[in-house]
C-alpha angles and dihedrals in degrees: 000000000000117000094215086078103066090039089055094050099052086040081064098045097043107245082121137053097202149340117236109204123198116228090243085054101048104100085042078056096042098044088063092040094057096063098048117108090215094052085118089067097046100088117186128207124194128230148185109320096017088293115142139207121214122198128168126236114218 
């Protein structure tokens, strides 16, 4: 199972502040991303090596 799922999921529910994603892990990321009604409120921004950091905007 992808562990962007879980992480997602607690993103959403506010037991985390924030996801930060490795370059090499970015599509695994994505791929869950994608199929979440709420994609619209996870918002990336990208740092340093092609790494990102997702929040979500309440």
């Amino acid at each position: 199972m992808n562990p962007y799922v879980e992480l997602i999921e607690k993103l959403i529910k506010g037991e985390i502040e924030k996801i930060e994603v490795e370059r090499k892990n970015v599509m695994a990321f994505i791929e869950v991303w994608n199929k979440n009604e709420d994609r619209k409120r996870i918002v990336g921004e990208a740092a340093h090596h092609g790494n990102v950091t997702y929040r979500y905007i309440r």
